[in-house]
One Martini backbone bead per residue (centre of mass of N, CA, C, O) as a GRO file, in nm:
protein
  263
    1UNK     BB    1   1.453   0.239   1.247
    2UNK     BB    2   1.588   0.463   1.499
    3UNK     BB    3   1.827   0.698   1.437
    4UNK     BB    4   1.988   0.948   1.496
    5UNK     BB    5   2.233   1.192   1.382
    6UNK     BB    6   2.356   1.206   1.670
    7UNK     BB    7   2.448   0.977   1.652
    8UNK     BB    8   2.703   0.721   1.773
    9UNK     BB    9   2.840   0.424   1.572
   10UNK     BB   10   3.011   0.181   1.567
   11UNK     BB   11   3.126   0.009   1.287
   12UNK     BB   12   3.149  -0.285   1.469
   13UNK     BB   13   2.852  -0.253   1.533
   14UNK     BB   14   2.523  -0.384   1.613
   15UNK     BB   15   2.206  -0.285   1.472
   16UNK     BB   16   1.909  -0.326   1.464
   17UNK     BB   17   1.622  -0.341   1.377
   18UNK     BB   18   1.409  -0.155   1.602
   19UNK     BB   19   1.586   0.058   1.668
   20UNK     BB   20   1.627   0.333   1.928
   21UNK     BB   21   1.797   0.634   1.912
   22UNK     BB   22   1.951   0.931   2.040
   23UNK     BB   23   2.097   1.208   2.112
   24UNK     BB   24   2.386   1.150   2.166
   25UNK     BB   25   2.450   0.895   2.164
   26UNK     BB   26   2.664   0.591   2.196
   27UNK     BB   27   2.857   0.357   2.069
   28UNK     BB   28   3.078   0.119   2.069
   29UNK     BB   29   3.237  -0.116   2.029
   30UNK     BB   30   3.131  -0.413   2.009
   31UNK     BB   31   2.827  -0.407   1.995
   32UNK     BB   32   2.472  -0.517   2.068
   33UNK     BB   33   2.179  -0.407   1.924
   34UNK     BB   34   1.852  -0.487   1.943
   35UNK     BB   35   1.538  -0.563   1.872
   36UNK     BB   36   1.356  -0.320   2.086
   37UNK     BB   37   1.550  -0.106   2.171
   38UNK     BB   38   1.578   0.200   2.387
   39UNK     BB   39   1.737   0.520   2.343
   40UNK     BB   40   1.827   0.768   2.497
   41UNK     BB   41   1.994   1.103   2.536
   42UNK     BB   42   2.298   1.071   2.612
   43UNK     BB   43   2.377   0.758   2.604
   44UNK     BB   44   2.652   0.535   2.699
   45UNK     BB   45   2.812   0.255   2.558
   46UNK     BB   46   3.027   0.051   2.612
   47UNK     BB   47   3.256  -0.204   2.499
   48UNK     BB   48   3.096  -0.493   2.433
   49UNK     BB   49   2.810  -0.444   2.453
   50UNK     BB   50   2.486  -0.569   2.577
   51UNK     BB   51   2.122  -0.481   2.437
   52UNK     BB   52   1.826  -0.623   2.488
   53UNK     BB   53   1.483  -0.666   2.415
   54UNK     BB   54   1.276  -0.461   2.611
   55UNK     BB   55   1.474  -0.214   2.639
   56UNK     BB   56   1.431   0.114   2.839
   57UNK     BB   57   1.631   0.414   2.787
   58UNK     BB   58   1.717   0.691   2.890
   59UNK     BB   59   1.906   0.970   3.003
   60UNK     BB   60   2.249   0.967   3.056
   61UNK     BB   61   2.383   0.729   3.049
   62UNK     BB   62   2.633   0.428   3.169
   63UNK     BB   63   2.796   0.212   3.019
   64UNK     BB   64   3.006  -0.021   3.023
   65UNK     BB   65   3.216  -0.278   2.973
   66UNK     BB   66   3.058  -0.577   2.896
   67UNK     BB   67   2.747  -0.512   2.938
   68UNK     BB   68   2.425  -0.716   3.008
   69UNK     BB   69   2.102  -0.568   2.887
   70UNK     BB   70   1.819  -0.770   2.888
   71UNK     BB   71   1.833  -1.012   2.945
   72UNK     BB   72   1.812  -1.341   3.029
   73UNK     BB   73   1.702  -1.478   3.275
   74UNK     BB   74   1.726  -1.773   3.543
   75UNK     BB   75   1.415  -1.832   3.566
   76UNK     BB   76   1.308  -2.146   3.501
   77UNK     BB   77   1.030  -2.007   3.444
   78UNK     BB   78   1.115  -1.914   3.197
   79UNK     BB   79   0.985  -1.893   2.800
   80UNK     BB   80   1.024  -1.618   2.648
   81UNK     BB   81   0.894  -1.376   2.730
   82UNK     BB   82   0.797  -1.047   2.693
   83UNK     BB   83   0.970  -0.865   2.851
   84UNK     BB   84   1.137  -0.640   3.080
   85UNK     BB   85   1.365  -0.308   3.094
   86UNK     BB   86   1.337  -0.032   3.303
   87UNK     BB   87   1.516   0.282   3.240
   88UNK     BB   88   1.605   0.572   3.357
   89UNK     BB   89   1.821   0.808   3.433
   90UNK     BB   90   2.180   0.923   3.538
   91UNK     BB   91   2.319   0.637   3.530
   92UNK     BB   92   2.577   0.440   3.679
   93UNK     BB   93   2.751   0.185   3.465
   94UNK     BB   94   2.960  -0.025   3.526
   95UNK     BB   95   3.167  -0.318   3.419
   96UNK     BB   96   2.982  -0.598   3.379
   97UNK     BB   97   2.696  -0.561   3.372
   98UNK     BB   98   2.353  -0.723   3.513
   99UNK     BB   99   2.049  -0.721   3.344
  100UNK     BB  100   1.730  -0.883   3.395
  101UNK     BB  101   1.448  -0.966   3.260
  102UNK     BB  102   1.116  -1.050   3.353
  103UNK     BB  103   0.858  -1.194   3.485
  104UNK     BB  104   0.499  -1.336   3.469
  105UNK     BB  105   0.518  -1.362   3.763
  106UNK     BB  106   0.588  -1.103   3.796
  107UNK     BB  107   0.627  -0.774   3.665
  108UNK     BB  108   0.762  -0.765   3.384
  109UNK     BB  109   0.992  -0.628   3.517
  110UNK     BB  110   1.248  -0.415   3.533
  111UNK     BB  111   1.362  -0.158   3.774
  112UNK     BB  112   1.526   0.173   3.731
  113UNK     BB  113   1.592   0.451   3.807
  114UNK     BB  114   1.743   0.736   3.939
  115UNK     BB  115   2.077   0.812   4.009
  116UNK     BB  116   2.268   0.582   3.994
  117UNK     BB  117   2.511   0.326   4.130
  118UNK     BB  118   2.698   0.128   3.978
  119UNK     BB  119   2.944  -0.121   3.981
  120UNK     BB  120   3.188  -0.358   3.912
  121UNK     BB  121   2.985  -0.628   3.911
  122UNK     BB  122   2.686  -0.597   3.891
  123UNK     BB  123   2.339  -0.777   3.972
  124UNK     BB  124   2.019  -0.765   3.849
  125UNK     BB  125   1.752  -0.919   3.874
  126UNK     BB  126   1.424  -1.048   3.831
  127UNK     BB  127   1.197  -0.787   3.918
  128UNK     BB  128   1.349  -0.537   4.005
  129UNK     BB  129   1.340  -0.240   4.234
  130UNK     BB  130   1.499   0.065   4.161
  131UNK     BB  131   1.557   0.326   4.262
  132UNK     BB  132   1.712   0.594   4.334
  133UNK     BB  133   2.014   0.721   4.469
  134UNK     BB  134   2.192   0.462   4.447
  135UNK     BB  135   2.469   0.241   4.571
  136UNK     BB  136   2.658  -0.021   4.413
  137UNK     BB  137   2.900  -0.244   4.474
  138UNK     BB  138   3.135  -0.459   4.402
  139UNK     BB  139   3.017  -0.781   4.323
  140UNK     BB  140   2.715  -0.718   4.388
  141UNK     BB  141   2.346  -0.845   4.434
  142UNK     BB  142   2.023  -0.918   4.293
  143UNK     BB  143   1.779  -1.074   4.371
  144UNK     BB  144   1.487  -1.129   4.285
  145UNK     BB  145   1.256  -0.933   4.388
  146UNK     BB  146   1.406  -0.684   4.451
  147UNK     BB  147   1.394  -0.425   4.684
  148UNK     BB  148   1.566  -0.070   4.618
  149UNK     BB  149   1.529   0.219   4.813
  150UNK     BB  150   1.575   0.495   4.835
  151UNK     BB  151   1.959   0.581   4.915
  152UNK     BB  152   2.049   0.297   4.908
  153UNK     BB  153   2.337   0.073   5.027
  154UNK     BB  154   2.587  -0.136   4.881
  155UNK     BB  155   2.847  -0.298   4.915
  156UNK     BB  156   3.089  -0.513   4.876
  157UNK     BB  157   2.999  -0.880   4.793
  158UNK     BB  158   2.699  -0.899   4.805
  159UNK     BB  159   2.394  -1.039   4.906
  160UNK     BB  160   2.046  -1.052   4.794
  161UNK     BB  161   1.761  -1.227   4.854
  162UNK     BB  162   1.521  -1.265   4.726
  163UNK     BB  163   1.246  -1.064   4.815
  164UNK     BB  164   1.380  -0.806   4.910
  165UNK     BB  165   1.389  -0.528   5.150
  166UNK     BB  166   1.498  -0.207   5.092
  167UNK     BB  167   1.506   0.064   5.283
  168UNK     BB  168   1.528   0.408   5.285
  169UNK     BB  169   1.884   0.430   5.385
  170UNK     BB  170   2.018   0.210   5.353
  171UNK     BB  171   2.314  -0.008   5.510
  172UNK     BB  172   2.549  -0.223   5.341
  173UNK     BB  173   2.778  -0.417   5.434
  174UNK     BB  174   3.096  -0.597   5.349
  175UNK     BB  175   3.000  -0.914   5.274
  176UNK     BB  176   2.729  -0.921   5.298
  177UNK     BB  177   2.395  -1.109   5.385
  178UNK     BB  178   2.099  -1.117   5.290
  179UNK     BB  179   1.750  -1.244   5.429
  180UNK     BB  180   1.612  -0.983   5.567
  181UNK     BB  181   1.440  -0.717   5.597
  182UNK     BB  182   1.478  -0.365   5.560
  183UNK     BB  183   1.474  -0.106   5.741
  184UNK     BB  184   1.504   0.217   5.743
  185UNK     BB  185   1.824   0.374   5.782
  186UNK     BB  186   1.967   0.086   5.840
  187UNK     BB  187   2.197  -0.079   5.936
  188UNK     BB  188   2.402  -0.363   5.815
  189UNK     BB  189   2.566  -0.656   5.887
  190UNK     BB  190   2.663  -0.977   5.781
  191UNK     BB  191   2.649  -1.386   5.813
  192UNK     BB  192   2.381  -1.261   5.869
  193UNK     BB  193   2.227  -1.012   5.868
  194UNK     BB  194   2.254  -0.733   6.116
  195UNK     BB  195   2.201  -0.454   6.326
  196UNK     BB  196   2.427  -0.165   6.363
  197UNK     BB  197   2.209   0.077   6.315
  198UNK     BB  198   2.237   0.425   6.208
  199UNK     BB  199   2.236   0.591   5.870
  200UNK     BB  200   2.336   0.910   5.922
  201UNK     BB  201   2.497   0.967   5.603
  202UNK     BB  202   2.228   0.978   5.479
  203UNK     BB  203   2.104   1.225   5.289
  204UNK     BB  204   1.801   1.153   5.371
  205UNK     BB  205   1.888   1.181   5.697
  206UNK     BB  206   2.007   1.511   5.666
  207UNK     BB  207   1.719   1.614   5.552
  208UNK     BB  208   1.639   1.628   5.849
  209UNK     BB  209   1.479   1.703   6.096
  210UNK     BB  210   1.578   1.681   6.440
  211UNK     BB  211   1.312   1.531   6.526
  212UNK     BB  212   1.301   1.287   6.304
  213UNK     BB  213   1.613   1.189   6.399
  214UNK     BB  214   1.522   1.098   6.659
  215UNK     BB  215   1.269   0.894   6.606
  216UNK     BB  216   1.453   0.690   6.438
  217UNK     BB  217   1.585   0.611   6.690
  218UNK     BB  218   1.330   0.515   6.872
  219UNK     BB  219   1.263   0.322   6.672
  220UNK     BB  220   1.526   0.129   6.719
  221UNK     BB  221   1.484   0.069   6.986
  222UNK     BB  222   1.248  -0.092   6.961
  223UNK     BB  223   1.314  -0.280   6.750
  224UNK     BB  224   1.560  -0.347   6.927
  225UNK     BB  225   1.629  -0.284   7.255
  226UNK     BB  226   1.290  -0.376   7.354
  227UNK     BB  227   1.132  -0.554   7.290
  228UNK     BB  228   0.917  -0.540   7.049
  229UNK     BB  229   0.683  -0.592   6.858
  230UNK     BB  230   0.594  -0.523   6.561
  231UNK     BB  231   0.242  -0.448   6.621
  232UNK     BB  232   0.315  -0.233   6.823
  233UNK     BB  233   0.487  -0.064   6.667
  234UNK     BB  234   0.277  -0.004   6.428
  235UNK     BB  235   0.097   0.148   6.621
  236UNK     BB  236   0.281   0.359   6.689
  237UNK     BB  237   0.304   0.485   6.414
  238UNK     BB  238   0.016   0.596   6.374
  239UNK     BB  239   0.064   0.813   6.623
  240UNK     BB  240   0.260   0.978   6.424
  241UNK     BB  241   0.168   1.027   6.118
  242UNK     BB  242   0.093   1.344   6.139
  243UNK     BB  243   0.354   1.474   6.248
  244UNK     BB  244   0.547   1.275   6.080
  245UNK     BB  245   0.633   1.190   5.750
  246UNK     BB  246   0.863   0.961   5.790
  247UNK     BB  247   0.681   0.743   5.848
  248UNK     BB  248   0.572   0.679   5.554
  249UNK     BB  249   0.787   0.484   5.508
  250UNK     BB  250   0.734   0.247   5.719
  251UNK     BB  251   0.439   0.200   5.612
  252UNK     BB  252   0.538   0.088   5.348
  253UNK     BB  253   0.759  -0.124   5.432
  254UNK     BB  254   0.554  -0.302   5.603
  255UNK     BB  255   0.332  -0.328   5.371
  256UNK     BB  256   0.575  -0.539   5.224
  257UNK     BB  257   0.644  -0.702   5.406
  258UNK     BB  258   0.749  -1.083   5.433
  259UNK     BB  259   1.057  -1.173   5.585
  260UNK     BB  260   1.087  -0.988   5.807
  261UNK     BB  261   1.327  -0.845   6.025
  262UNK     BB  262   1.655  -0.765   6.077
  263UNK     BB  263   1.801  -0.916   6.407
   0.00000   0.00000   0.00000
């Protein structure tokens, strides 16, 4: 066990040997933290949450209360492999949070980047991998092997199908059902999630040149009111790849999509 002089732990909560606590770090009332987890300086953990298994937590995080992470995934074929999950820096992780360790199936691991937003009653499944400055509304979920890459918005009451991405500047509006790939920038919503325009603010969409934004809207009329097929799209895709930036964005996620794009 290696625990910092400056971490507190509340007297009723259980820290296993072979935790790593660092500095100014938190734990709150009954909560228990398993032998193999690591907490980065100055991360909190509310009351009554379990953090277990093999996971590695950055810094400056904060935890609701009743939270579960690291636990065993719901994944049928999971065998108790030594699994793992790691979380970035100065994420915020409302109460009643649950995040599950990957599976060998998968990546073996669980991945949430930096600077995210999840409220509360946040589901995300084994082997997703969450980028950046994302927001997670209440009550909504990511089923195993979802990608949810920067910038990306999900709605309260979502449920996003395994395997799907998200791609950078999505949003997903309230109560929609995702079961396939989302490009960059579009919103998208409904039970099945259908397109219904460009996420113009999204952070990622204003920091861009007003040339790169106007392409976002043409890539959109392609995919979507002129009935192109996708690799007419990804043709045109490669003839601008040198001039905008952007493009890279879309080259990326067309390289991983594999459920086709929401239609």
């Amino acid at each position: 066990m290696s625990i910092s002089p400056l971490a507190r732990v509340a007297s009723n909560s259980i820290v296993e040997p072979g935790v790593v606590l660092g500095a100014h770090v938190s734990i709150g009332p009954f909560c228990v933290i398993s032998a193999g987890v690591v907490i980065g300086e100055g991360t909190v953990v509310g009351a009554y949450s379990v953090i277990n298994g093999l996971t590695t937590i950055g810094c400056n995080n904060t935890f609701g209360q009743f939270s579960s992470i690291g636990d065993a995934n719901q994944d049928l074929k999971y065998a108790g492999e030594p699994t793992t999950v790691v979380i970035g820096d100065r994420n915020q992780i409302a109460k009643n949070a649950t995040i599950h360790r990957g599976t060998v199936q998968g990546l073996s691991t669980t991945i949430i980047g930096n600077d995210n937003r999840f409220l509360n009653c946040v589901h995300i499944g084994h082997d997703c991998v969450v980028g950046n400055g994302t927001l997670i509304a209440d009550n909504s979920g990511l089923a195993g092997h979802v990608e949810l890459d920067d910038d990306a918005q999900i709605g309260f009451m979502c449920a996003i199908h395994q395997f799907c991405i998200l791609a950078s500047g999505v949003k997903i509006l309230d109560q929609s059902a995702v079961v396939q790939d989302v490009p960059p920038f579009v919103t998208a919503g409904g039970n099945r999630a259908v397109p219904l325009g460009i996420n113009t603010s999204s952070n990622a969409f204003q920091a861009l040149e007003p040339e790169q934004q106007d392409l976002i809207h043409t890539l959109y009329e392609r995919f979507y009111n002129q009935a192109l097929a996708i690799e007419e799209v990804k043709r045109s895709l490669k003839i601008l790849e040198s001039d905008f930036p952007v493009i890279g964005l879309y080259d990326r996620f067309f390289a991983r999509s594999a459920r086709g794009i929401v239609r």
